[in-house]
C-alpha positions as CSV (number, residue, x, y, z in Angstrom):
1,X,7.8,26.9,-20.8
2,X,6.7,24.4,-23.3
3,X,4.4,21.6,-22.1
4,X,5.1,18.3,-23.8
5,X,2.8,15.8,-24.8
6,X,4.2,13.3,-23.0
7,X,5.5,13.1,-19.4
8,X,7.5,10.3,-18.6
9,X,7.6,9.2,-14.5
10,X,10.5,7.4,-13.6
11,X,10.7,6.1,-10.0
12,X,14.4,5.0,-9.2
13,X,15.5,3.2,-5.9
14,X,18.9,1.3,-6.2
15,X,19.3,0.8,-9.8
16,X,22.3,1.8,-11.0
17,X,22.6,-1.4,-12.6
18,X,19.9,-0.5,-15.3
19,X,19.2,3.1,-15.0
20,X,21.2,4.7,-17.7
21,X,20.2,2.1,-20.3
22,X,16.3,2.6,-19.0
23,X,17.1,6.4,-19.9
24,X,19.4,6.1,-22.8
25,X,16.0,4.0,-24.1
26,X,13.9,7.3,-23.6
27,X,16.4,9.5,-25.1
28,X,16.7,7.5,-28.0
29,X,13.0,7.9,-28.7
30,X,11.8,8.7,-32.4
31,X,8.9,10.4,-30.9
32,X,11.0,13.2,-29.4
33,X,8.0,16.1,-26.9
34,X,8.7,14.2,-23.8
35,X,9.3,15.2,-20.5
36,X,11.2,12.4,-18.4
37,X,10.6,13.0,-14.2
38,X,13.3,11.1,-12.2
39,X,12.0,10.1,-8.9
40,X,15.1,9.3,-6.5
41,X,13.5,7.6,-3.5
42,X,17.2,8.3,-1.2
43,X,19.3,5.6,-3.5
44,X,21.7,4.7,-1.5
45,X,24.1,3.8,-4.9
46,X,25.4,5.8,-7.4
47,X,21.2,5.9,-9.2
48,X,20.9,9.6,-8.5
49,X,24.0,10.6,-9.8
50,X,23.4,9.2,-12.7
51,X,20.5,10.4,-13.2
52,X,22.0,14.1,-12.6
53,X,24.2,13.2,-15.5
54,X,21.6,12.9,-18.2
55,X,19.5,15.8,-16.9
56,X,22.6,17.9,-17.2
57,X,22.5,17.1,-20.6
58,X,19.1,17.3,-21.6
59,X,16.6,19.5,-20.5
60,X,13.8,17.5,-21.0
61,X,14.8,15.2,-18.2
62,X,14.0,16.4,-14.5
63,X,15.1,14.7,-11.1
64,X,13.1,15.0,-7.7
65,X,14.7,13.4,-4.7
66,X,12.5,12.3,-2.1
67,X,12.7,13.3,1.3
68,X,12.8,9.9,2.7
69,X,12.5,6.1,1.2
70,X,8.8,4.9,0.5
71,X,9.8,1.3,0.8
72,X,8.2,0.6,-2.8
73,X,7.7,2.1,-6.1
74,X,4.3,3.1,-5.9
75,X,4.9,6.6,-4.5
76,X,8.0,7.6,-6.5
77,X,6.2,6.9,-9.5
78,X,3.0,8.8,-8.2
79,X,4.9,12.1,-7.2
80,X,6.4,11.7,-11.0
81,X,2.7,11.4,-11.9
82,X,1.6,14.6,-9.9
83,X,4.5,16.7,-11.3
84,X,3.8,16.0,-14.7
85,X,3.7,18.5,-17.6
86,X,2.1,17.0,-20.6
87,X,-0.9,15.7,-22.4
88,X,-0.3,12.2,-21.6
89,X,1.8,10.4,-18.7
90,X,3.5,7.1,-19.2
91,X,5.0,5.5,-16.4
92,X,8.3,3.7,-16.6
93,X,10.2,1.4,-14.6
94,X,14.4,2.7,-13.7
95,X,14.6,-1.1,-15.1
96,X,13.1,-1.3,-18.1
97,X,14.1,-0.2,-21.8
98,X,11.9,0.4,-24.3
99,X,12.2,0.1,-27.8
100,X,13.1,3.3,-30.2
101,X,9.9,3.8,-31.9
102,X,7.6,3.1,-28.3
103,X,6.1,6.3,-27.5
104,X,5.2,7.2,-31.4
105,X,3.4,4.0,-31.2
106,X,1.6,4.7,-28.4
107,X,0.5,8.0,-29.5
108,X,-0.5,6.9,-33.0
109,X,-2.9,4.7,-31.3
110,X,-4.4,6.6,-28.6
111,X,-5.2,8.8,-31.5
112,X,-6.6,6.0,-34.2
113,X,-8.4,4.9,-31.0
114,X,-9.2,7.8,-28.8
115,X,-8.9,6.2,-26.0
116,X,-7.9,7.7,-22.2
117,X,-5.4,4.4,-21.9
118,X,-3.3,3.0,-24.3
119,X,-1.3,-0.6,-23.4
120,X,1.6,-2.2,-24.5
121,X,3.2,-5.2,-24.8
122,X,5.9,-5.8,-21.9
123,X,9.2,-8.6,-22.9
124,X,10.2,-9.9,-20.0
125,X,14.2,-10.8,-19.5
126,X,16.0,-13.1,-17.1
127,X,18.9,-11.5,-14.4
128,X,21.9,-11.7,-17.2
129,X,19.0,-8.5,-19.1
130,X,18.2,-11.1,-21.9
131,X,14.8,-11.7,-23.4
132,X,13.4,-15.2,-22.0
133,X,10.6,-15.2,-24.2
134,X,7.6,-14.5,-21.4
135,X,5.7,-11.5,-22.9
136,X,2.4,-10.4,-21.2
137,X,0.0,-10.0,-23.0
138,X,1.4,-13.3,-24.2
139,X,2.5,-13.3,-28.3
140,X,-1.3,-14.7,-29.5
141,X,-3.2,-12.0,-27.6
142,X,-5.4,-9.6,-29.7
143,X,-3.2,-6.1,-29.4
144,X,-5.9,-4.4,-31.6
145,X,-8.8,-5.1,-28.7
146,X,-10.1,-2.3,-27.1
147,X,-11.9,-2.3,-23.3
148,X,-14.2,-0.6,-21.5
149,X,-14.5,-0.1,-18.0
150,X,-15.0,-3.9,-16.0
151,X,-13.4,-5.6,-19.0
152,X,-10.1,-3.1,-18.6
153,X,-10.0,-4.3,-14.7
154,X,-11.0,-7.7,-15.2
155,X,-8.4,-8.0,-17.7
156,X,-5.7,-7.1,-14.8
157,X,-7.0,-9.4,-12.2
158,X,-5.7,-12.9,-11.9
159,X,-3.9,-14.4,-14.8
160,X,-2.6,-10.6,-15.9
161,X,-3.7,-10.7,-19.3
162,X,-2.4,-7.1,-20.0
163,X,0.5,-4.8,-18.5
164,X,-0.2,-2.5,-16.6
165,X,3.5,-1.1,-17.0
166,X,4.3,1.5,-19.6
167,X,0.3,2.0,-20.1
168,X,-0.1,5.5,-21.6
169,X,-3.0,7.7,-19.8
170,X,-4.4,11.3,-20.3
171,X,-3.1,13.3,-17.8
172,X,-6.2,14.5,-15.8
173,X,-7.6,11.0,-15.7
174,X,-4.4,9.6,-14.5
175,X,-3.6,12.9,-12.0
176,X,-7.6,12.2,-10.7
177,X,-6.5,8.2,-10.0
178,X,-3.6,9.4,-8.1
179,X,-4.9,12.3,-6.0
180,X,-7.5,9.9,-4.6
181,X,-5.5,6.8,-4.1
182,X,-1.9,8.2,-2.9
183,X,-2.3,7.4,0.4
184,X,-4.4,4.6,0.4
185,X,-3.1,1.3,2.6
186,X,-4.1,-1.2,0.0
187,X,-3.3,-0.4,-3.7
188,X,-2.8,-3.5,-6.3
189,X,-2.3,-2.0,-9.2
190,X,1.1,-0.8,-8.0
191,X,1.8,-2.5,-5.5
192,X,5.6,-3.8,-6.0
């Protein structure tokens, strides 16, 4: 079996609302060794049946349905974490989209960079899924800045200068994180 670069995790509660266009997003991808893992958490909507339908149609997308409801994302998209394949693992909302070209940018700068954690630049958009022009980092941060250690965290405490969301991470440093913090009580980096 080929192991692609990137692994996608995907945790999915309720969301058949935004689902197919968060996975139509993927799919659409320039950048095109991905691996997408599905997380059901026991949707009670249509969410993992449409899921079923893309994976039926591309073999690159995977679903795993949890046993029983975690009450919050964090889990999901850990157990997507743990069953990942590739290189790298970026972890994606069932409610966001990103745009066509996001993962090849991702992966041309963890490789001008060389860096175990790439960011990226989240849009935010109201209820009727239109831009509403909050952005975080906000439009005048510095994209080309690169941290180290206490910057990285301070960076994510308070004012949330940087997105944790979609962050791209080599797989053993990111597998490590979550073997040792899966079950912890308090977690606020994904919290919900």
């Amino acid at each position: 079996m080929h192991a692609p670069v990137i692994s996608i995790s995907m945790p999915a509660y309720n969301v058949e609302k935004y689902i197919g266009e968060a996975i139509e997003s993927i799919v659409a991808q320039t950048f095109t060794d991905w691996e997408l893992i599905i997380v059901d958490d026991c949707s009670k909507d249509k969410t993992l049946a449409i899921a079923s339908e893309y994976a039926a149609k591309d073999s690159r997308i995977r679903i795993i349905k949890r046993k029983e409801n975690s009450g919050s994302a964090r889990l999901p998209r850990f157990d997507g974490i743990l069953s990942a394949c590739g290189e790298y693992i970026c972890a994606i909302d069932s409610d966001d989209a990103i745009e066509p070209e996001y993962l090849q940018k991702m992966i041309n700068r963890q490789q001008e960079t060389g860096c175990d954690i790439v960011l990226g630049r989240m849009r935010l958009c109201n209820q009727a899924l239109q831009e509403d022009g909050r952005m975080i980092p906000d439009a005048q941060y510095n994209m080309s800045k690169i941290f180290c250690g206490r910057e990285a965290v301070i960076a994510t405490l308070g004012g949330w200068q940087i997105a944790m969301a979609g962050m791209l991470v080599t797989s053993d440093l990111y597998k490590d994180y979550v073997k040792r913090n899966y079950n912890a009580i308090i977690n606020a980096v994904y919290a919900d």
